[in-house]
C-alpha positions in Angstrom: 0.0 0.0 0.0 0.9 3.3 -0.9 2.4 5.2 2.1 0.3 8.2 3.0 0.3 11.9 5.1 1.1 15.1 4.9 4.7 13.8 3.8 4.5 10.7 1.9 7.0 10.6 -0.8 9.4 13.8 0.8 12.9 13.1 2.5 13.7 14.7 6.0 17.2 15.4 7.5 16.7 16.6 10.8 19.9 17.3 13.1 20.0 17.5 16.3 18.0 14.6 17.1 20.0 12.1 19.5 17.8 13.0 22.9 14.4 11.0 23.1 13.0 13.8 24.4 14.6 16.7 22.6 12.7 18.8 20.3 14.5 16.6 16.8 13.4 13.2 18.0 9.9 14.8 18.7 9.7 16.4 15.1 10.8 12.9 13.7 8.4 11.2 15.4 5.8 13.4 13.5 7.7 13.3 10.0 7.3 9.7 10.7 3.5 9.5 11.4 2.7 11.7 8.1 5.1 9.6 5.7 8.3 11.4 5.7 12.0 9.4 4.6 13.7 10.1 7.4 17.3 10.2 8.6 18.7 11.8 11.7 21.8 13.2 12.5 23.3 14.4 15.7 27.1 14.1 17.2 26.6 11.4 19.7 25.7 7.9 17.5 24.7 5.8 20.4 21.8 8.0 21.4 21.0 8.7 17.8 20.4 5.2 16.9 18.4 4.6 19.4 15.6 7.2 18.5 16.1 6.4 14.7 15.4 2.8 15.3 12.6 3.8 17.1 11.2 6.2 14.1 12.3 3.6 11.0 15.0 6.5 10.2 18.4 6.0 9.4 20.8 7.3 11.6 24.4 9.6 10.9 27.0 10.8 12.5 27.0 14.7 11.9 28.4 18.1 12.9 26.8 21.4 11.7 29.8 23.5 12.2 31.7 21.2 9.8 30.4 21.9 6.0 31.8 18.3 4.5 30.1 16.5 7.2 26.8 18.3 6.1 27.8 17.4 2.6 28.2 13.5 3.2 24.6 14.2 4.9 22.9 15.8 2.0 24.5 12.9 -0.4 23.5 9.9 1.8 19.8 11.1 1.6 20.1 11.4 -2.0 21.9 8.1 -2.2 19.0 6.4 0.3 15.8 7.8 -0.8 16.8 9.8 -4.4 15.9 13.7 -2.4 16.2 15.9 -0.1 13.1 18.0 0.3 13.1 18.8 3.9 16.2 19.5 6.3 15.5 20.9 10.2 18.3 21.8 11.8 17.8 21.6 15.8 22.1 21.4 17.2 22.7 24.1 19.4 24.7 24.4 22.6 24.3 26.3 25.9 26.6 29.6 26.2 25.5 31.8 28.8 27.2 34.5 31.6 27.3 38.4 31.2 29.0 40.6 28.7 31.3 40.7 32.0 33.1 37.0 31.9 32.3 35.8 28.5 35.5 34.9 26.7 36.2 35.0 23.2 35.8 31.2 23.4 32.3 31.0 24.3 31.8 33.4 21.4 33.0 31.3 18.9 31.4 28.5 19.9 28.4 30.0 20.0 28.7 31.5 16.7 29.9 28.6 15.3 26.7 26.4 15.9 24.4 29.0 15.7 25.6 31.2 13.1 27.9 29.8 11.0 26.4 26.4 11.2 22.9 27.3 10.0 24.2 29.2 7.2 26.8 26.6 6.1 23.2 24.0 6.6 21.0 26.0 4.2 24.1 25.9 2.0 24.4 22.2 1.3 21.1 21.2 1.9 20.0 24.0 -0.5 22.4 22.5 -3.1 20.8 19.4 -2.9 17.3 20.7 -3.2 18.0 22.7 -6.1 20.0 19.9 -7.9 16.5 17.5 -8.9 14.4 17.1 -11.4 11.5 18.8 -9.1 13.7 22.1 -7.7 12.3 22.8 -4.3 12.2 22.2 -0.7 11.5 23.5 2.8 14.5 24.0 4.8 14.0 25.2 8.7 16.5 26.1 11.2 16.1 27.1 15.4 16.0 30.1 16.4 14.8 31.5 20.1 12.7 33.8 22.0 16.3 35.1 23.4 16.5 36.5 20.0 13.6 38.3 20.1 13.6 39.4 23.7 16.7 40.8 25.4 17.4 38.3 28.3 20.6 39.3 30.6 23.2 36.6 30.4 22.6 35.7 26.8 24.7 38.0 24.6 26.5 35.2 23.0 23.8 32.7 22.5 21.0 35.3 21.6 23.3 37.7 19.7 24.3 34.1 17.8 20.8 33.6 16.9 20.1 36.8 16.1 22.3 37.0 13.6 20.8 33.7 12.1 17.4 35.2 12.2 18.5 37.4 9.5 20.3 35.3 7.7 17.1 33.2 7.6 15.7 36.3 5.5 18.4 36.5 2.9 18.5 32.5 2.1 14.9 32.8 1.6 15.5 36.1 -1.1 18.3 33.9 -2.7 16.4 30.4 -2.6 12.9 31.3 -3.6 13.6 31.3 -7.4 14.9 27.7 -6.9 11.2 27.1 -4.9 12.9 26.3 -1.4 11.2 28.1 1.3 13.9 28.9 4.3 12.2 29.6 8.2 13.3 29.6 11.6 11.1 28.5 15.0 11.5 30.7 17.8 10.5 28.2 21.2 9.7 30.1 23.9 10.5 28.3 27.6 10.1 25.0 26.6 10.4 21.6 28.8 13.7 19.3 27.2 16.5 18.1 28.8 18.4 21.0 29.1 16.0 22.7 31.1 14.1 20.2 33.1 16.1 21.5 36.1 15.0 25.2 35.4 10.7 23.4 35.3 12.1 22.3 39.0 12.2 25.5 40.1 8.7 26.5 41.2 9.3 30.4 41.5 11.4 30.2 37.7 8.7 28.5 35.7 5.5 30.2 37.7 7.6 33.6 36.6 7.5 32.8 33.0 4.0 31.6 32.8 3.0 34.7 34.4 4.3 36.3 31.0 2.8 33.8 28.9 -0.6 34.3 27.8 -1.7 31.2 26.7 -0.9 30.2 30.1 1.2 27.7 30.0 4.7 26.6 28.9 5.2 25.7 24.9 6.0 21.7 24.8 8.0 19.7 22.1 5.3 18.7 20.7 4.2 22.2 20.0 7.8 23.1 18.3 7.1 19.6 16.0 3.5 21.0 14.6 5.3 24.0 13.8 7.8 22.0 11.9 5.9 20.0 10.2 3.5 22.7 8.4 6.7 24.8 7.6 7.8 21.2 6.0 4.2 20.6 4.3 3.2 21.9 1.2 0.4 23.9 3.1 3.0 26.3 3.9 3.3 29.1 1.7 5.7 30.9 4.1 9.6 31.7 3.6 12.0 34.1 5.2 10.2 34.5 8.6 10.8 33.2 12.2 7.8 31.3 13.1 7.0 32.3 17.0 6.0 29.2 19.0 6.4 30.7 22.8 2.5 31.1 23.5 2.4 34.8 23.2 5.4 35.3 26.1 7.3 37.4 23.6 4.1 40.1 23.6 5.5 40.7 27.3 9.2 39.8 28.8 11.7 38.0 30.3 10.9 37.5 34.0 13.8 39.2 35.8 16.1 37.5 38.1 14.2 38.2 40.9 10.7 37.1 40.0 12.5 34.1 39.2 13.7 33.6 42.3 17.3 34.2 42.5 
C-alpha cells in the first residue's frame, strides 16, 4: 500500500535529534507518522540510533559546524531515498554569563553552531534541493525567544541567533527562485533536557508563565507541529521566524528576581 500523510513521498534530515525527548526526535516522530523518509543526524551515535530505530529513520554521524560533514549528509539522503526535500536543523549548545566573563571562546562557539552552522546548513542542503528534477524544498532552522527578547546573560547565544534570524531572511531572497522556502522556529521556555532543572524551580517557571498568555509553557510537541507545516506543502511561508512561545514574547523575560534568585 501506498504510504500516506502530509509527507508521503518527501525526505527529511533533521539534526539534532540524538535526545528522546529533545525537540529533533519529537519532530521525527511526526515526520514519521505523516510519511516522511527520514534520517537523523546528531554528534553522539549511540543516542542517535536509538531514536532512529525507534522512528524507521536512518541514523548519521554529523556536525553542523563542519560543512563536509553536512555534505556527506545531503549525499547519503540522495543516495538512500533519491531527495532531499526537507532539512531541520535543531544542534545548538548552551553559552551563557554576562558581557562581564564571557570569553572570546564561548563566542566562537556560540557562533559557530548557531551562526555559522545554519548558514553553512541552508548551503548544502539548498544544493541538494536545487540539484533535482523537481527544484524545491523547505528547509528550517532554530532560532529562540532570546533573539527576540533581550534576556541578561545571553549575549552570546542570543546575539548568535540573532544574527541567524536574518540570515534566515536572505536565504529565503536567494532560494525562492529555486522554490525552497527557508524559516526559523522561535521556542519560547520550553520543557527538554536541558531545562528540566530550570521546570524544578517552582518560582522560575510560575515567573515565566506569568508572561505567557496562553498560560502555559510551549511543549516539544508544540515546536514539532510548527515543523511539520513549515515542512508541508500547506505552507506558503519563507523568510520569517515562526513564533511558538504562547504569546510570552508580547510581554518579557521575567527578571532574576521574580525568578527567584
Amino acid at each position: 500500500m501506498p504510504v500516506s500523510g502530509r509527507l508521503a513521498g518527501k525526505t527529511a534530515i533533521i539534526i539534532g535529534a540524538s535526545n528522546p525527548d529533545s525537540m529533533g526526535a519529537v519532530t521525527a516522530m511526526r515526520f514519521a507518522q505523516e510519511g516522511a523518509n527520514l534520517i537523523l543526524a546528531a554528534r553522539r551515535e549511540a543516542d542517535l540510533k536509538t531514536v532512529a530505530e525507534s522512528n524507521s529513520a536512518l541514523a548519521m554521524t554529523a556536525d553542523v559546524t563542519d560543512e563536509e560533514s553536512l555534505a556527506a549528509l545531503a549525499d547519503r539522503a540522495i543516495a538512500e531515498f533519491g531527495s532531499v526535500d526537507i532539512a531541520v536543523n535543531y544542534a545548538g549548545t548552551e553559552v551563557s554569563g554576562p558581557i562581564s566573563e564571557i570569553t572570546p571562546e564561548d563566542l566562537r562557539r556560540s557562533s559557530d553552531v548557531h551562526f555559522m552552522g545554519p548558514i553553512l546548513f541552508f548551503k548544502q542542503m539548498a544544493e541538494r534541493m536545487s540539484s533535482g528534477e523537481t527544484p524545491g524544498g523547505s528547509l528550517i532552522t532554530a532560532s529562540s525567544m532570546t533573539a527576540i527578547l533581550a534576556p541578561p546573560g545571553y549575549a552570546g547565544y542570543a546575539g548568535a541567533k540573532s544574527g541567524a534570524d536574518h540570515a534566515v531572511k536572505i536565504a529565503a531572497v536567494e532560494y525562492g527562485p529555486k522554490n525552497i522556502r527557508v524559516n526559523a522556529i522561535a521556542p519560547g521556555f520550553t520543557k527538554t533536557t536541558m531545562t528540566e532543572q530550570a521546570f524544578e524551580m517552582e518560582s522560575l517557571a510560575q515567573a515565566f508563565l506569568n508572561e505567557t498568555p496562553l498560560g502555559r509553557a510551549p511543549t516539544t510537541q508544540d515546536i514539532a507541529n510548527a515543523a511539520l507545516w513549515l515542512a508541508s506543502d500547506e505552507a506558503f511561508v519563507t523568510g520569517q521566524i515562526i513564533d511558538v512561545t504562547g504569546g510570552q514574547t508580547l510581554r518579557r523575560i521575567p527578571t532574576p528576581q521574580e525568578m527567584g534568585f
